[in-house]
C-alpha positions in Angstrom: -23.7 2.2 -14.2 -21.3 -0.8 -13.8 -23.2 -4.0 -14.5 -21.9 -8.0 -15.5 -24.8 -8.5 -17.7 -22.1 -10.1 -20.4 -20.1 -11.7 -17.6 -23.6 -13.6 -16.6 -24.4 -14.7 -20.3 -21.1 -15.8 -21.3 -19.1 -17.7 -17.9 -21.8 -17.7 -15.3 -19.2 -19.3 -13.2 -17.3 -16.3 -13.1 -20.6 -13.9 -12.8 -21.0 -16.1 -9.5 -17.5 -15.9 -8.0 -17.7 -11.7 -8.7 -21.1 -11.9 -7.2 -19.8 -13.6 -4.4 -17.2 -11.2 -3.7 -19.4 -8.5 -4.2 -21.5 -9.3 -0.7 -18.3 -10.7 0.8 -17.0 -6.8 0.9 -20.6 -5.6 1.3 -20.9 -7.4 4.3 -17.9 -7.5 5.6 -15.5 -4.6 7.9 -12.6 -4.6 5.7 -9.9 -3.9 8.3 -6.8 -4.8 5.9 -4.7 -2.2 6.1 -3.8 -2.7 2.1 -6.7 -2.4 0.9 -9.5 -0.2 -0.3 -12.9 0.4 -2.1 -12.1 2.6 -5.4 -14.5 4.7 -7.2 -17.1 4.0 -9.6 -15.1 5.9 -12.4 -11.9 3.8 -11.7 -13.4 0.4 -12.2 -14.8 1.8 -15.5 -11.3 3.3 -17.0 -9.5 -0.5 -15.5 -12.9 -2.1 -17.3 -12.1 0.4 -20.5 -11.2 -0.7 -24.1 -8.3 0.5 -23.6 -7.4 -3.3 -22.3 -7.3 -4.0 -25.7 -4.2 -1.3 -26.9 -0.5 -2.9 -27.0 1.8 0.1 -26.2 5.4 -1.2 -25.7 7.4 1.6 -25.0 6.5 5.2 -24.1 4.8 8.5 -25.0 7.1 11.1 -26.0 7.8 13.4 -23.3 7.5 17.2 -24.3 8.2 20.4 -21.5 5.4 21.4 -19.9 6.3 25.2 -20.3 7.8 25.2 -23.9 6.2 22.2 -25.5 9.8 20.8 -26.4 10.7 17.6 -26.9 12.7 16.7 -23.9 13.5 13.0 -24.9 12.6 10.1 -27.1 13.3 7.1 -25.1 12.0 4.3 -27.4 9.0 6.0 -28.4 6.1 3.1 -28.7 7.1 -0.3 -30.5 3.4 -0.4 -31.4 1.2 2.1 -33.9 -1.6 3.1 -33.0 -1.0 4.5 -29.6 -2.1 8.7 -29.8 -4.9 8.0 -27.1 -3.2 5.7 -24.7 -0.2 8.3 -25.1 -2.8 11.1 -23.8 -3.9 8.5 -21.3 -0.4 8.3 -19.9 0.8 11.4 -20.0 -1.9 12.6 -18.2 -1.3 9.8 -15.5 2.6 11.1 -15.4 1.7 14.8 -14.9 -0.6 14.3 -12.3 1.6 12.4 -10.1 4.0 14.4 -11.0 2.2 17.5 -9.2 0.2 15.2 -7.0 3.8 14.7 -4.8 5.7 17.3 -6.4 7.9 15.1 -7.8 10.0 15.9 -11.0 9.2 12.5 -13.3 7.2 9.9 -12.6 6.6 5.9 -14.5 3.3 5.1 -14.0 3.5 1.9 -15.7 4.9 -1.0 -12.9 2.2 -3.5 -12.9 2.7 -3.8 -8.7 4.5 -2.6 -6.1 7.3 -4.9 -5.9 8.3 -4.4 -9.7 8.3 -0.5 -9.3 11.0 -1.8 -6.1 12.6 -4.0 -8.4 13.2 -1.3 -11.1 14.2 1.3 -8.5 16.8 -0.8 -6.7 18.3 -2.1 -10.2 18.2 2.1 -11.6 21.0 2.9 -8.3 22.7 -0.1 -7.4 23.8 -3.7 -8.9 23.3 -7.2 -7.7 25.3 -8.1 -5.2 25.4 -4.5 -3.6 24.8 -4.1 -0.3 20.9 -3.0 0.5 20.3 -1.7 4.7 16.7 -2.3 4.9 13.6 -2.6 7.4 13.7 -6.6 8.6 10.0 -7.8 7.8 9.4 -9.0 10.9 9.7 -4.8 12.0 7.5 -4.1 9.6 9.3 -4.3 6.5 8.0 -6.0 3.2 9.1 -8.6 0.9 10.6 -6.8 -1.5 12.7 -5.4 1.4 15.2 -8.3 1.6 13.4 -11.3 2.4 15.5 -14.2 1.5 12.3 -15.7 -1.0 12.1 -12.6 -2.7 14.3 -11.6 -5.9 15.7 -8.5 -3.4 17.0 -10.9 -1.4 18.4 -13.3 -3.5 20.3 -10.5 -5.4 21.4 -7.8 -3.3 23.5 -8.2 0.5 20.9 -7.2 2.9 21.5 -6.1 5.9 18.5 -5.4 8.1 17.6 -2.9 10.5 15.1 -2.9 13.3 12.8 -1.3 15.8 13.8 -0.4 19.3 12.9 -3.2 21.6 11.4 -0.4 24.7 9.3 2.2 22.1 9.3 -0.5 19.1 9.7 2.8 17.0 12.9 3.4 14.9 15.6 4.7 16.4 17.4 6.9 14.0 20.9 6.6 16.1 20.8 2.8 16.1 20.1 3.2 12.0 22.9 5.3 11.6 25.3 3.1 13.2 24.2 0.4 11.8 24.9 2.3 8.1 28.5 3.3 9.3 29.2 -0.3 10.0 27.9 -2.1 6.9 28.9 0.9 4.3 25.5 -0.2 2.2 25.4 0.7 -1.3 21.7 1.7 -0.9 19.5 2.5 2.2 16.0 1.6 2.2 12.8 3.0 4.5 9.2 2.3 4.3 7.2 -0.3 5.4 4.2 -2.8 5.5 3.5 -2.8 8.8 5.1 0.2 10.6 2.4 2.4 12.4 4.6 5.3 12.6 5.8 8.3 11.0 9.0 8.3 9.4 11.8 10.7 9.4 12.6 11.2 5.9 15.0 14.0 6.4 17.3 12.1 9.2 17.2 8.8 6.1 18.7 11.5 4.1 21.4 12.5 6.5 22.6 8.8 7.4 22.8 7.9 3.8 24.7 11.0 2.9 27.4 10.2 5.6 28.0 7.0 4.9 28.1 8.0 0.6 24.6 5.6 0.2 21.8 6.1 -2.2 17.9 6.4 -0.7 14.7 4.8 -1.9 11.6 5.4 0.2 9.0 2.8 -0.3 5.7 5.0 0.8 2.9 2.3 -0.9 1.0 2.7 2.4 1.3 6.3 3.1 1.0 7.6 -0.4 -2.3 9.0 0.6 -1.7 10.3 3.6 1.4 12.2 2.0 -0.1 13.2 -1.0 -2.3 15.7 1.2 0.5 16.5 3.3 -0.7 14.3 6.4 3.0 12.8 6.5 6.1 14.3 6.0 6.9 13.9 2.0 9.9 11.9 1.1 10.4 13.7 -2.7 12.8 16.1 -1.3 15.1 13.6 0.6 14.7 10.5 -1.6 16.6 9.9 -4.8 13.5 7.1 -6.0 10.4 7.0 -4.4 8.0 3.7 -5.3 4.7 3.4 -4.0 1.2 1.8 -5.5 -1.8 3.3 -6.6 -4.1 1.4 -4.5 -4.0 1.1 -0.3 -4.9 5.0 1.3 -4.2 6.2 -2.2 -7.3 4.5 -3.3 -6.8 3.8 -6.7 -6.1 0.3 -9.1 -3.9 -1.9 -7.9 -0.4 -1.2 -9.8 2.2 0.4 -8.8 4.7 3.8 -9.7 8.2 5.5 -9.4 8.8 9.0 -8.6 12.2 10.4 -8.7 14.8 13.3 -9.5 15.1 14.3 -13.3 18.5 12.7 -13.6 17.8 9.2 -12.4 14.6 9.4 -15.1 16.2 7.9 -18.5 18.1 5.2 -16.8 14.5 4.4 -14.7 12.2 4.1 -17.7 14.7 1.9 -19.7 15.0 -0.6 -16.3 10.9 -0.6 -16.2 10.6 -1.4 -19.9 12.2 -3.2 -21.7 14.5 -4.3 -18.3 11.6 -6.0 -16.5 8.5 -5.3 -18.6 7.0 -5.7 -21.5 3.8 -4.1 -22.4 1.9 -1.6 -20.0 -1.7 -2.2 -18.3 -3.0 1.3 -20.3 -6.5 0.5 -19.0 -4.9 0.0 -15.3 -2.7 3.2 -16.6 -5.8 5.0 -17.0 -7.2 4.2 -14.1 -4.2 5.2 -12.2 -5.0 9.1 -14.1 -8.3 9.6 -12.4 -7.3 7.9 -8.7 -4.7 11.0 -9.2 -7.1 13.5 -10.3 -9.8 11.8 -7.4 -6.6 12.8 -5.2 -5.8 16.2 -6.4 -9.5 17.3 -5.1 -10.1 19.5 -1.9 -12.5 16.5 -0.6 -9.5 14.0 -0.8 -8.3 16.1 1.9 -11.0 15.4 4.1 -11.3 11.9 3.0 -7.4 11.4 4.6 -8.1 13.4 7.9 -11.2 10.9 8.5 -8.9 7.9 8.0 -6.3 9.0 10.6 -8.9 10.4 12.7 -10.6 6.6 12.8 -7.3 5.4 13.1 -6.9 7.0 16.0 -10.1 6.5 17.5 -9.9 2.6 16.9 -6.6 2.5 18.5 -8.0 4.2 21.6 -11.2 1.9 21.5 -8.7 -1.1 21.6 -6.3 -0.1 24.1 -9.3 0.9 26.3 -10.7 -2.9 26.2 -7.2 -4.1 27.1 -5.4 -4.6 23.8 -1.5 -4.2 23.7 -0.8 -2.0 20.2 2.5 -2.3 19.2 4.5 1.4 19.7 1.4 2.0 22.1 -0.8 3.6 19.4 -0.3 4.5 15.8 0.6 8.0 13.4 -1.2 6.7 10.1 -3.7 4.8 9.3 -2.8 1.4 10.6 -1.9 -0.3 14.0 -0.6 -3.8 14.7 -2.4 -5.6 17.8 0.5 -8.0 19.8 -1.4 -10.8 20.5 1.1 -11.8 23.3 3.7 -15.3 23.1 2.7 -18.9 22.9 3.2 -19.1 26.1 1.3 -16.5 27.2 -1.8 -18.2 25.8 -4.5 -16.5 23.6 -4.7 -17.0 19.9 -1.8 -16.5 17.7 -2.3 -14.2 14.7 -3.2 -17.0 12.4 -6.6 -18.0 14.7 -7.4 -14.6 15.1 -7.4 -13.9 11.6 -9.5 -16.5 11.3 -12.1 -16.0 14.3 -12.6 -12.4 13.0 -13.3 -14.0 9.2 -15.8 -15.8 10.7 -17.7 -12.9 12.3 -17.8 -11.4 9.2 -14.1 -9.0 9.9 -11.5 -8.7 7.4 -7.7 -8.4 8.9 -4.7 -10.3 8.5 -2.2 -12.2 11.0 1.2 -10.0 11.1 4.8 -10.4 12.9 5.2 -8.0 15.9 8.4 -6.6 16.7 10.9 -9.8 18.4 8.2 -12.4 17.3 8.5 -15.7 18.7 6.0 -17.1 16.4 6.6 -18.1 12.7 5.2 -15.3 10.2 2.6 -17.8 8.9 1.2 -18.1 12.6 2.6 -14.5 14.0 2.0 -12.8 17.2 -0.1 -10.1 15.7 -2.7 -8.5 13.8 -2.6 -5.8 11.6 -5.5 -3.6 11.1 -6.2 -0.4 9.0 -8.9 2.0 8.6 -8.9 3.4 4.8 -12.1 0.9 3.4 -14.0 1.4 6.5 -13.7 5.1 6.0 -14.5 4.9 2.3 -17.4 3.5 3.4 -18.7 6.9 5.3 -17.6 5.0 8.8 -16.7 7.7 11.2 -14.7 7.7 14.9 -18.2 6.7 16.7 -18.2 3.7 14.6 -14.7 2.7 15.2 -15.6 1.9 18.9 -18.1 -0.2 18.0 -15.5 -1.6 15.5 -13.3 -1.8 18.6 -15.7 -3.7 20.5 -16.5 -6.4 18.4 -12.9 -7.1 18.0 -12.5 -7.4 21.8 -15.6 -9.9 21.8 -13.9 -12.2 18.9 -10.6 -12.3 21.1 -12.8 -13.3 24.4 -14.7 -15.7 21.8 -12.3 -16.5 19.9 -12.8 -20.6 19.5 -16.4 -20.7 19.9 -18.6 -20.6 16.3 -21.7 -19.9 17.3 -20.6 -17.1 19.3 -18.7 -15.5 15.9 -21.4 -16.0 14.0 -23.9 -14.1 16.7 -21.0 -11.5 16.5 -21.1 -11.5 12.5 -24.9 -10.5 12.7 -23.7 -7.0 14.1 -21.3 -6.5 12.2 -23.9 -7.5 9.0 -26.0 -4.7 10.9 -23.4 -2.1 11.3 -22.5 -2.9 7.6 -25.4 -2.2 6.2 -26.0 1.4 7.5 -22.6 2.1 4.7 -23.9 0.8 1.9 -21.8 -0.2 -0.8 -21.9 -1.6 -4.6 -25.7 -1.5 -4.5 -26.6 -0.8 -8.4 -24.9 -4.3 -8.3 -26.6 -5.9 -5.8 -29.9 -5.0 -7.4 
């Protein structure tokens, strides 16, 4: 049983602030489409000793089939390390047949260093990257001129269709044939739907370009075959382990055999140093929590509530961006300044305060800044974790629709909040910890 009896004795400031947290997300409708609630068993392997192991390098990799030695690398700078080599090789193989993919580096500490490693395995700085913009629903590490990728790499960005707001593969393509990029680049933050792998494959290979797929928000739903699976079209694939895949928060790199030496060396030593192994380990059983029947289920019920809240809010007058969703998020447009209503910035907060977790968001041709935004972006994956199902996600619907109406009026949020408390509290969470 997970406990902070140690935490308490020795920095009760810190005992607090995790208490605190603890019945904020007990409370609270975690709508962020990021985030999730893992399992028991993966806080206890990122809580292991195993926090306590330095492991510079990697495990040797052997053949499944023959038990040769395939290649050394570097080995592990560090003795010491049979167990956290077990640990990481079993991370690697189930990944590996988690999305059929032929190797797999388990040990980026996020997202945006398994993108970093990626783009720097294919292509050098100054190369020219065609990626989503981020106000389409792109993410940082896409191109955005604060991020390393867009300080080192020529980005040229590529965007939604103004009439369906989906992608329009033609546009892409010609796009491709007039920039010549190095590298093209698909998968998003905030793109609610799915994406044609296959026709990625087909632009890049006219126009002689290279093809990461950035699926950290999918990885779920295409791990149980939900979403087409970009393994077969993609030369690097980069995702993290948390989001609908509902593991730590770290990140991986899936890709062909012959991109697989060149990978490891750019993730260590090009832009780490020591692995998480505890975070490692928790990343082995999210995978093996994933390779189960009932994970299955688990992703049907999150796009099943997707839908179901995207049809509560366009039934109470809500404008969604691409008129609905295909995964397990959706992006509300809030409308233009001059249109009136809240931006996405006072929604976010008028739905904190009655006790809903979201997070402001561009929309497609935003008018607003990103920090204020036209949008909202919501997601269903916590909420299902929770046991939440499709009748829930009307009532979900409706208490969004009464924080727009109420959006600037307290004591209205905070008679909202006691519903959502309610509702809350008939999906229990964390209680051993509460008790």
């Amino acid at each position: 049983m997970l406990n902070y009896d140690e935490i308490k004795k020795v920095d009760p400031e810190i005992y607090e602030a995790i208490m605190n947290e603890v019945e904020r997300q007990y409370h609270n409708l975690e709508l962020i489409a990021s985030e999730n609630i893992v399992s028991e068993a993966v806080m206890e392997a990122a809580g292991s000793v195993l926090t306590n192991k330095y492991a510079e390098g990697y495990p040797y990799r052997y053949s499944r089939k023959s038990g040769e030695l395939l290649y050394r690398l570097y080995g592990r700078y560090y003795g010491g390390c049979e167990f956290v080599d077990d640990v990481e090789r079993l991370a690697i193989e189930r990944a590996k047949e988690l999305f059929g993919a032929q190797h797999a580096n388990v040990q980026p500490h996020s997202g945006s260093q398994a993108n970093m490693a990626a783009y720097f395995t294919l292509i050098k700085p100054g190369d020219t990257i065609l990626s989503l913009e981020l106000t389409h629903g792109g993410h940082l590490t896409h191109g955005h001129p604060l991020s390393f990728s867009g300080k080192l790499f020529n980005i040229v960005p590529y965007g939604v269709n103004k009439d369906t707001e989906q992608f329009d593969y033609e546009m892409i393509r010609e796009k491709a044939l007039e920039c010549k990029p190095d590298m093209i680049l698909t998968g998003a933050s905030a793109y609610p739907r799915s994406i044609d792998f296959k026709k990625f494959r087909e632009i890049a290979d006219e126009v002689g370009a290279t093809l990461v797929v950035d699926m950290a928000h999918i990885a779920g739903l295409i791990a149980t075959g939900l979403h087409p699976n970009p393994i077969p079209y993609a030369d690097i694939v980069t995702t993290t382990t948390h989001k609908t895949l509902r593991g730590p928060r770290g990140g991986m790199i899936l890709c062909k055999e012959k991109y697989a030496q060149e990978l490891d060396k750019w993730v260590f030593p090009g832009i780490q140093g020591g692995p998480l192994e505890h975070i490692i380990a928790a990343k082995a059983v999210a995978f093996k929590e994933a390779l189960a029947d009932d994970f299955v289920v688990y992703q049907k019920q999150i796009l099943a509530n997707a839908q179901a809240l995207a049809k509560g809010l366009i039934k109470r007058g809500f404008n969604l961006v691409s008129d609905g969703t295909d995964t397990h998020l959706m992006l509300l447009n809030l409308g233009s300044e001059e249109e009136g209503g809240p931006s996405g910035k006072k929604m976010e907060g008028s739905l904190d305060i009655a006790g809903i977790t979201a997070n402001k968001n561009t929309v497609p041709f935003d008018t607003r800044p990103p920090f204020v935004a036209s949008g909202i972006r919501l997601g269903t994956p916590a909420v299902t974790t929770r046991g939440m199902k499709e009748a829930e996600m009307d009532i979900v619907a409706d208490f969004i629709r009464k924080v727009y109406d109420n959006y600037d009026d307290e004591e209205q949020l905070i008679k909202i909040k006691e519903d959502v408390q309610a509702l809350c509290a008939q999906f229990t969470i964390f209680e051993e910890l509460r008790k």
